[in-house]
C-alpha beads as a LAMMPS data file, in Angstrom:
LAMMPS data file: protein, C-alpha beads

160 atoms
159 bonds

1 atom types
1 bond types

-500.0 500.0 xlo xhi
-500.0 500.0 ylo yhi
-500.0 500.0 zlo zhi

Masses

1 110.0

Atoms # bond

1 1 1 0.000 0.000 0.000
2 1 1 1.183 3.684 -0.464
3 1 1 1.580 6.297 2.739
4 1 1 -2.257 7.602 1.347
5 1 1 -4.143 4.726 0.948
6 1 1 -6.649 3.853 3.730
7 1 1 -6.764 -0.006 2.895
8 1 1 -8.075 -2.962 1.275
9 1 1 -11.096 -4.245 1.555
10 1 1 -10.471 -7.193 -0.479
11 1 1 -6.718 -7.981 0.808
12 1 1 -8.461 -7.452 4.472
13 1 1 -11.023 -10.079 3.815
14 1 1 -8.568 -13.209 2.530
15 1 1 -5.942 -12.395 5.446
16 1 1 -9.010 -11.888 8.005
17 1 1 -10.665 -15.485 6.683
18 1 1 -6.733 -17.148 6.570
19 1 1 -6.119 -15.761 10.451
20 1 1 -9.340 -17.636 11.155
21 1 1 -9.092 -20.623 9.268
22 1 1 -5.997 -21.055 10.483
23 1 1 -6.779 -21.813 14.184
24 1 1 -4.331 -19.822 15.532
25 1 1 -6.906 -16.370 15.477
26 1 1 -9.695 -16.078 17.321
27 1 1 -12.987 -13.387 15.979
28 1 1 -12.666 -11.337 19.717
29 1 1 -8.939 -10.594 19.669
30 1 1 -8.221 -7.033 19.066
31 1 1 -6.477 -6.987 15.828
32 1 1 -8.997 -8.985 14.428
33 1 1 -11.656 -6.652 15.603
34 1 1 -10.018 -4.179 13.987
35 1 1 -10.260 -6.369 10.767
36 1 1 -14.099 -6.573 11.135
37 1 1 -14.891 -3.406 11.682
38 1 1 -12.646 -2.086 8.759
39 1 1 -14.279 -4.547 6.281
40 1 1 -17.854 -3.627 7.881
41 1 1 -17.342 -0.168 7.493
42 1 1 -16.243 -0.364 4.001
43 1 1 -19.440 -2.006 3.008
44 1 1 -18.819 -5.428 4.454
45 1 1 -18.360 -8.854 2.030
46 1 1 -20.393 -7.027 -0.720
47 1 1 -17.650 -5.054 -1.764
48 1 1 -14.971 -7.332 -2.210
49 1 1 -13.805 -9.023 -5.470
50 1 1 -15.493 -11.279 -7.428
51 1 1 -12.753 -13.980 -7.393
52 1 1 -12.949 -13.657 -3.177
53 1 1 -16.374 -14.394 -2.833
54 1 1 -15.887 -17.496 -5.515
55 1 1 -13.191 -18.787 -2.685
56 1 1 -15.294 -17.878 0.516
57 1 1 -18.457 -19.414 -1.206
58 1 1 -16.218 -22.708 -2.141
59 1 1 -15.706 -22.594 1.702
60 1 1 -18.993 -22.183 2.622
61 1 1 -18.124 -18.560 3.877
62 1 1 -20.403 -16.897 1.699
63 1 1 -23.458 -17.971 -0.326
64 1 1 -23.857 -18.677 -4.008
65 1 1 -25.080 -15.984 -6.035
66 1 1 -28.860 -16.968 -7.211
67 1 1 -27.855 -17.526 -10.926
68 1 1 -26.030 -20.041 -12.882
69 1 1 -23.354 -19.752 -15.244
70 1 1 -24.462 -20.806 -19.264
71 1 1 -22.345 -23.682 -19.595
72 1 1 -23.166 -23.433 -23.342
73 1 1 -20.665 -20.604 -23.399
74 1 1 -18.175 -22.888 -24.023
75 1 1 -20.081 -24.404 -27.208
76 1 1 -20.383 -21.295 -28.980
77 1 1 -18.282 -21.565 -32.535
78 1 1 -15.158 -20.221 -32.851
79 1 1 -16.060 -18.438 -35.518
80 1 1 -18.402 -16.579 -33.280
81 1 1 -17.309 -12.766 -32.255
82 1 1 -17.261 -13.653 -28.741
83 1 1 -16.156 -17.368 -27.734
84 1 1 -14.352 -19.275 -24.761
85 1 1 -10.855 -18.661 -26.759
86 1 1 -11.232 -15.049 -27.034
87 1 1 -10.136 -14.967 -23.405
88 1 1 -6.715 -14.808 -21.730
89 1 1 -5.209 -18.152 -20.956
90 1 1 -5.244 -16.952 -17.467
91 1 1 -8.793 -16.290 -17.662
92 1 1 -9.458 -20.050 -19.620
93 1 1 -7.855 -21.892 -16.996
94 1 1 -10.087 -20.373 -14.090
95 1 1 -13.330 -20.136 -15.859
96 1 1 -14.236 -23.374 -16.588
97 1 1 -13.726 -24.394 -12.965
98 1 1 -15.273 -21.906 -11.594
99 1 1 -18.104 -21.571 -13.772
100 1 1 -18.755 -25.991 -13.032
101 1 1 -18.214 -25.069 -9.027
102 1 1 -21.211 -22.332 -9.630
103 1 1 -23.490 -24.275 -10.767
104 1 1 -23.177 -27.395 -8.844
105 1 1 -23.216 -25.020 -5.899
106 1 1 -19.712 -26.861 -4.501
107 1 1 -18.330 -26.636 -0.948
108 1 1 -16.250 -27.837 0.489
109 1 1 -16.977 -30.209 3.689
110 1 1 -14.404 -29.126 6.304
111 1 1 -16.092 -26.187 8.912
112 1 1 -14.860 -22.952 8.344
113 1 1 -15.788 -20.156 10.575
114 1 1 -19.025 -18.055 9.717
115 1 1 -18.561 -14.543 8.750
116 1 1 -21.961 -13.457 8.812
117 1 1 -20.946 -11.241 11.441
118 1 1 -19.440 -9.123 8.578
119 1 1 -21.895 -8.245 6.463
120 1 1 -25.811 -8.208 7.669
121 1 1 -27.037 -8.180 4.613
122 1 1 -24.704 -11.383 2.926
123 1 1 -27.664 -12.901 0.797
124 1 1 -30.150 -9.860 0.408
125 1 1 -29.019 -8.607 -3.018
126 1 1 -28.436 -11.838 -5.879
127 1 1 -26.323 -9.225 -7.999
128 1 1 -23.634 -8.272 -5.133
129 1 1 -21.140 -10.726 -6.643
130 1 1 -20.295 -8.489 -9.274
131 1 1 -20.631 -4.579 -7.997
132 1 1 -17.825 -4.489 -6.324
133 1 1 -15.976 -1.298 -6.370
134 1 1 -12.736 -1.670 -6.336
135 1 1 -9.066 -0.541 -8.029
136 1 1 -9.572 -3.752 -10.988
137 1 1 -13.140 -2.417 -12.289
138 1 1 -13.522 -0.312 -15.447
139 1 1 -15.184 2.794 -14.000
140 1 1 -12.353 3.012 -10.941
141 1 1 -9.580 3.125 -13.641
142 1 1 -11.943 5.622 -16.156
143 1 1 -12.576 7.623 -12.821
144 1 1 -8.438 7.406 -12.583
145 1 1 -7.962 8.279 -16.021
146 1 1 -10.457 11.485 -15.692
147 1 1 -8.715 13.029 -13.007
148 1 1 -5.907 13.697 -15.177
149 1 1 -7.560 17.217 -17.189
150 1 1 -5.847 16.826 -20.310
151 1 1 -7.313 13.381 -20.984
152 1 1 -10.489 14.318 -19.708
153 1 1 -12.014 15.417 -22.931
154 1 1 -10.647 12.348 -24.710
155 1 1 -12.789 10.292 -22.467
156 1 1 -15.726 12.039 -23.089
157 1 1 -17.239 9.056 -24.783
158 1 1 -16.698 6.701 -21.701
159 1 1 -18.892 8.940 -19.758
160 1 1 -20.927 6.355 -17.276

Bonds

1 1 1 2
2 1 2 3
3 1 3 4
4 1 4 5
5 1 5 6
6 1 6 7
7 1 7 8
8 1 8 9
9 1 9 10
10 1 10 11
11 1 11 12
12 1 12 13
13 1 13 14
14 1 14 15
15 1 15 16
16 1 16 17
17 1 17 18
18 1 18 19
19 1 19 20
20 1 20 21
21 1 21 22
22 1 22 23
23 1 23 24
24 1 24 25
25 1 25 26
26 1 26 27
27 1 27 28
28 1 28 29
29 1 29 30
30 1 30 31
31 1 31 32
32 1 32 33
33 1 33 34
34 1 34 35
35 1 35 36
36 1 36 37
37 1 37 38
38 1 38 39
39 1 39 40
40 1 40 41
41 1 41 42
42 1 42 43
43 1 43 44
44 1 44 45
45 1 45 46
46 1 46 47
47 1 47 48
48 1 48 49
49 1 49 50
50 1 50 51
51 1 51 52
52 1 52 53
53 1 53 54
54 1 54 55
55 1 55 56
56 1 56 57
57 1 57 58
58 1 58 59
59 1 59 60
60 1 60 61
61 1 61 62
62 1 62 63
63 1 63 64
64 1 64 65
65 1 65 66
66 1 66 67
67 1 67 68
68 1 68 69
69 1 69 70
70 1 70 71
71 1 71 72
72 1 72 73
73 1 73 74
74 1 74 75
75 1 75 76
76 1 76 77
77 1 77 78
78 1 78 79
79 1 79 80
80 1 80 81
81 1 81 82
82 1 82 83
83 1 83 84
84 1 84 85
85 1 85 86
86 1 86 87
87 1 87 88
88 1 88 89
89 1 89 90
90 1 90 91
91 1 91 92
92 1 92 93
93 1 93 94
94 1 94 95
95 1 95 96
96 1 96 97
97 1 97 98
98 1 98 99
99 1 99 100
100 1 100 101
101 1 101 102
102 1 102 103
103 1 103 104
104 1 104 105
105 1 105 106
106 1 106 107
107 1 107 108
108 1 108 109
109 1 109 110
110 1 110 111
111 1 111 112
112 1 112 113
113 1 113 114
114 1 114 115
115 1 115 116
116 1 116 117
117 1 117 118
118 1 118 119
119 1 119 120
120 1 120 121
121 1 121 122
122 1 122 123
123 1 123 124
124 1 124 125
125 1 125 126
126 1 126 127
127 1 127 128
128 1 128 129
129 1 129 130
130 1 130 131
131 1 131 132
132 1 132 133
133 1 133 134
134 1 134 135
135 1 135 136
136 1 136 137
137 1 137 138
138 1 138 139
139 1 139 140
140 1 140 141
141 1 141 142
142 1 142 143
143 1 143 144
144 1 144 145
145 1 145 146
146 1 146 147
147 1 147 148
148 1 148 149
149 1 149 150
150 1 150 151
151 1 151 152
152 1 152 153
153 1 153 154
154 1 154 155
155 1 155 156
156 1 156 157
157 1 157 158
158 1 158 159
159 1 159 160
């Protein structure tokens, strides 16, 4: 982190849910208060990455979104303007995993600690998995890019 940034919400989350799993942490010690109320007051599980809540929900630390992923994604033609092989090799090799562990709703069977006590409102909103606001998404780096005034009328087009 740089001297200005505040935190992590993300980052805070895995080491938080590692600290637990782990044993050797327990939820009342002071530092990991600390944790908690950081990630509550930065909007609590719903704000954190996609790819985290994939791992907590694998873990049975956070639900499954309400949809399913269209397995026939990977059937589309090549040929197609948008097909499996049109992503990045790092994106191939964690989709199709991921995508299977959605929809068979996987978890794993070892007991991991609950952290309902992070978010109230876990399972309220089906379409939390993917607003997360955070430094990876397009309108954080467009945001980034518009702060800069001499590329700020270039951008004019990206307007959200």
């Amino acid at each position: 982190m740089y001297h200005d940034q505040t935190g992590h919400v993300t980052a805070t989350v895995q080491g938080y849910c590692g600290m637990l799993v782990s044993g050797r942490f327990q939820q009342d010690e002071p530092h990991m208060e600390k944790a908690a109320q950081y990630i509550r007051s930065n909007g609590g599980l719903k704000n954190v990455h996609f790819m985290t809540k994939w791992m907590l929900a694998v873990n049975g630390m956070h639900p499954w979104p309400y949809f399913y992923a269209p397995l026939s994604f990977l059937l589309i033609p090549t040929y197609f303007p948008l097909h499996f092989y049109h992503l990045s090799a790092y994106a191939r090799i964690h989709f199709v995993p991921m995508m299977i562990a959605l929809n068979k709703r996987y978890t794993s069977h070892e007991e991991f600690p609950s952290l309902a006590h992070l978010d109230a409102n876990m399972s309220k909103n089906p379409f939390d998995w993917f607003m997360a606001r955070e430094e990876r998404s397009t309108h954080h780096f467009l945001t980034y890019m518009r702060s800069y005034t001499a590329l700020d009328s270039r951008l004019d087009f990206f307007r959200i």
